[in-house]
C-alpha positions as CSV (number, residue, x, y, z in Angstrom):
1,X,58.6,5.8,-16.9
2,X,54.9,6.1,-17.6
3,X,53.3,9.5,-16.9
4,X,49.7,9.2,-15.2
5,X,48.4,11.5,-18.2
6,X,49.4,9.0,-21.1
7,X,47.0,6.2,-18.9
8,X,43.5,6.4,-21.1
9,X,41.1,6.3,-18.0
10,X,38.1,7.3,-20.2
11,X,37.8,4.1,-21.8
12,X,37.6,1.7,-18.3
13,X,34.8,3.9,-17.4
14,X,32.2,3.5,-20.1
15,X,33.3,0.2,-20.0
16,X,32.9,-0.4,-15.9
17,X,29.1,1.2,-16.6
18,X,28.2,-1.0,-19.5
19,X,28.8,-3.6,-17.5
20,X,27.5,-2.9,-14.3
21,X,24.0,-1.8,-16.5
22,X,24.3,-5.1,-18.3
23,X,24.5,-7.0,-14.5
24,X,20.9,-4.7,-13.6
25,X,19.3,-6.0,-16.8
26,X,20.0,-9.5,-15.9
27,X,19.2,-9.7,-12.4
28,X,15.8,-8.2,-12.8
29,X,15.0,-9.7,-16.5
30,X,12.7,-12.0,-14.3
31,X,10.3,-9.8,-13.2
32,X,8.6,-6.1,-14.2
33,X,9.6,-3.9,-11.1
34,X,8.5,-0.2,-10.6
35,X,8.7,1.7,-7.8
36,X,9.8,-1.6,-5.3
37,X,6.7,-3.3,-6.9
38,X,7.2,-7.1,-8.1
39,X,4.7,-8.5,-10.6
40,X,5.4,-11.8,-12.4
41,X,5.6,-10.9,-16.4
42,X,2.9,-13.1,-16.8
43,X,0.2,-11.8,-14.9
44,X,-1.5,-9.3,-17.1
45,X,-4.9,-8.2,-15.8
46,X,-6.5,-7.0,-12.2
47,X,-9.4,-6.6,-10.9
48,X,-9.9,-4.5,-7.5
49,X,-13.3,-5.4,-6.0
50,X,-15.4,-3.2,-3.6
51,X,-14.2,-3.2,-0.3
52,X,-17.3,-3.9,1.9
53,X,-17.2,-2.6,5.6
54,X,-18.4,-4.7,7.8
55,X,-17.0,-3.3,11.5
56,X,-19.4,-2.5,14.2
57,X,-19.3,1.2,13.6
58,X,-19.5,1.9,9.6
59,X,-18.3,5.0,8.2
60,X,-20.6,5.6,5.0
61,X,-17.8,7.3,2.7
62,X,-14.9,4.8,3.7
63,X,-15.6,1.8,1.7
64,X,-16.2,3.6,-1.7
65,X,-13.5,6.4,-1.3
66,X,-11.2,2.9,-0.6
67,X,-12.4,1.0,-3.2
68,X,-11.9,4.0,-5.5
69,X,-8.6,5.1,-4.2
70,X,-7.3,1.4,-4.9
71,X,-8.1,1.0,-8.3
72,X,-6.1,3.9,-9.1
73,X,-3.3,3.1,-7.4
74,X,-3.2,0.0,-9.2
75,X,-3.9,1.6,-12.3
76,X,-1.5,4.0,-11.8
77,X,1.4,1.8,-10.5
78,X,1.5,-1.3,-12.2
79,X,1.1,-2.6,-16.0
80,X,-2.0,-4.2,-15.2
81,X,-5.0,-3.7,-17.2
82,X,-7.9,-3.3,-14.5
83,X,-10.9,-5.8,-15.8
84,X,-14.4,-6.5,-13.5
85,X,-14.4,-10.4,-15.0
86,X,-14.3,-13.3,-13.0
87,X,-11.1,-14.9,-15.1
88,X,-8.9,-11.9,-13.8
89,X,-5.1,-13.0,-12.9
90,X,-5.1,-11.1,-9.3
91,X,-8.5,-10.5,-8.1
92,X,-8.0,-8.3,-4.8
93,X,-11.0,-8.0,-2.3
94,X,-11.3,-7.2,1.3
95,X,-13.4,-5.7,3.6
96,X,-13.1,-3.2,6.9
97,X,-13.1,-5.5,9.8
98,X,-12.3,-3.1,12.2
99,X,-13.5,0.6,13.2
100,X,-12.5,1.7,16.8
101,X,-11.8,4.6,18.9
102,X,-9.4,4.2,22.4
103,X,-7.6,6.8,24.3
104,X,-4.2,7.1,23.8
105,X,-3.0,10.0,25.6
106,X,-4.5,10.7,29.3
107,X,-4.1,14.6,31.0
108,X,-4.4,15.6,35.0
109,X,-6.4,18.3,35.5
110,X,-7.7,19.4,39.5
111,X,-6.6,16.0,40.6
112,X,-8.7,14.0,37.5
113,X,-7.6,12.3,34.6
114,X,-8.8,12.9,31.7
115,X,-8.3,11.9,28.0
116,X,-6.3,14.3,25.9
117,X,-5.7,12.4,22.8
118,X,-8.1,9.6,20.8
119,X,-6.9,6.6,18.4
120,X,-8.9,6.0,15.4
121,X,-7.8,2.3,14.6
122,X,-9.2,1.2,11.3
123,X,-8.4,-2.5,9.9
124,X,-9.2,-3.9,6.4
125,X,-9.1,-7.3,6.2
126,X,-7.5,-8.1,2.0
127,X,-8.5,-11.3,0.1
128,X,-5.4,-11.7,-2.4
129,X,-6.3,-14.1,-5.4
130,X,-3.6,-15.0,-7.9
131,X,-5.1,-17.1,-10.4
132,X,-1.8,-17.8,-12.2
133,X,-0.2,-18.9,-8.7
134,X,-2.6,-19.6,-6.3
135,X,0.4,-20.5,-4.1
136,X,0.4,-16.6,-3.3
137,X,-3.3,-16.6,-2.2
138,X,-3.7,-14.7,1.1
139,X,-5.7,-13.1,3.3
140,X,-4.7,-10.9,5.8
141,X,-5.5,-7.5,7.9
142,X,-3.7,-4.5,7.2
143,X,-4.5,-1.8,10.1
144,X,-3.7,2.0,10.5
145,X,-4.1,3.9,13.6
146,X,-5.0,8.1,13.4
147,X,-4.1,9.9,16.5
148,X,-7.0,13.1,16.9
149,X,-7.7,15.8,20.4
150,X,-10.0,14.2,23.0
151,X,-12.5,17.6,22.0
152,X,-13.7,16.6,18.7
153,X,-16.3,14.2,17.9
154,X,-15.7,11.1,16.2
155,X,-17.3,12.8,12.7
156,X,-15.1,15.7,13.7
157,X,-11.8,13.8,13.7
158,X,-13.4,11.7,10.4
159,X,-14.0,15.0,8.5
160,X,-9.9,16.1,9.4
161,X,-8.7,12.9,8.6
162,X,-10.6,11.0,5.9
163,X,-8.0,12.1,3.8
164,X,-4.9,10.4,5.5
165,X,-7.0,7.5,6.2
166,X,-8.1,7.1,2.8
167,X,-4.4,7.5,1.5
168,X,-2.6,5.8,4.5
169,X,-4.5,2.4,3.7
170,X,-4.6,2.1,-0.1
171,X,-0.9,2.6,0.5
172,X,-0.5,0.0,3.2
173,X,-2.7,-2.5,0.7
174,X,-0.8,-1.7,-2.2
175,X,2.4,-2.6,-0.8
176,X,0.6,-5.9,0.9
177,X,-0.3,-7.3,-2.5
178,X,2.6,-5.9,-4.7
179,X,5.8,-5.5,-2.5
180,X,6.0,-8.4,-0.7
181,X,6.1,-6.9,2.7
């Protein structure tokens, strides 16, 4: 009779891991991935272009914070060596096509409605360039709506929420381009 204490279980372990590790490696030798974010190993360079704002209503400190905020999530994120040359493998441009305020949330007060809440809908159109695989070319909006009270001003809301805009849509970008959302 064998006793459960004379089985050597230690050795099917490191073994079971080695070769569950060695299954990872070559599943995702193909491509660099880093936080969900697909690049093919030979794309090596990047260049973020300024995002011009061209809606109806322009927000002066939107298109430069944007631009800005980009690049270094790029930078940041990815392998990719940043470069302002023409011959770059992805070349990512866009621009804001949309800058709109609706009511979103209405209130009845003395028999009158009245808005309570505002929308902030902002929309950047992204040019996507691969000049490796231009089969992976696109273009396409990417849009982000910021709730704000009915009793602030349009600059108001902009001064609370520049910074969740700002970050909200370089995220929504990123993931655009390197995710494959």
């Amino acid at each position: 009779m064998i006793s459960k204490s004379n089985i050597p279980l230690t050795r099917s372990v490191p073994f079971s891991l080695l070769v569950a590790g060695s299954l990872l490696i070559a599943l995702f030798s193909g491509c660099y991935t880093f936080k969900d974010v697909n690049i093919d190993p030979r794309v090596k360079t990047a260049r973020v272009n300024y995002i011009e704002n061209k809606a109806r209503y322009i927000n002066p400190q939107l298109s430069p914070q944007l631009s800005e905020k980009l690049r270094q999530k790029v930078n940041n994120q990815t392998r990719l060596t940043l470069v302002q040359s023409d011959d770059a493998h992805y070349d990512i441009s866009g621009y804001v096509s949309d800058y709109s305020v609706t009511t979103s949330g209405i209130s009845q007060q003395n028999n009158q409605s009245q808005a309570s809440m505002n929308r902030l809908t902002v929309t950047v159109t992204i040019i996507f360039k691969n000049n490796i695989d231009p089969t992976k070319n696109f273009e396409s909006p990417v849009s982000r709506s910021f709730e704000f009270s009915s009793g602030l001003s349009l600059q108001q809301a902009e001064a609370q929420l520049s910074e969740t805009i700002i970050q909200n849509l370089t995220d929504e970008i990123f993931n655009k381009i390197f995710s494959n959302w």
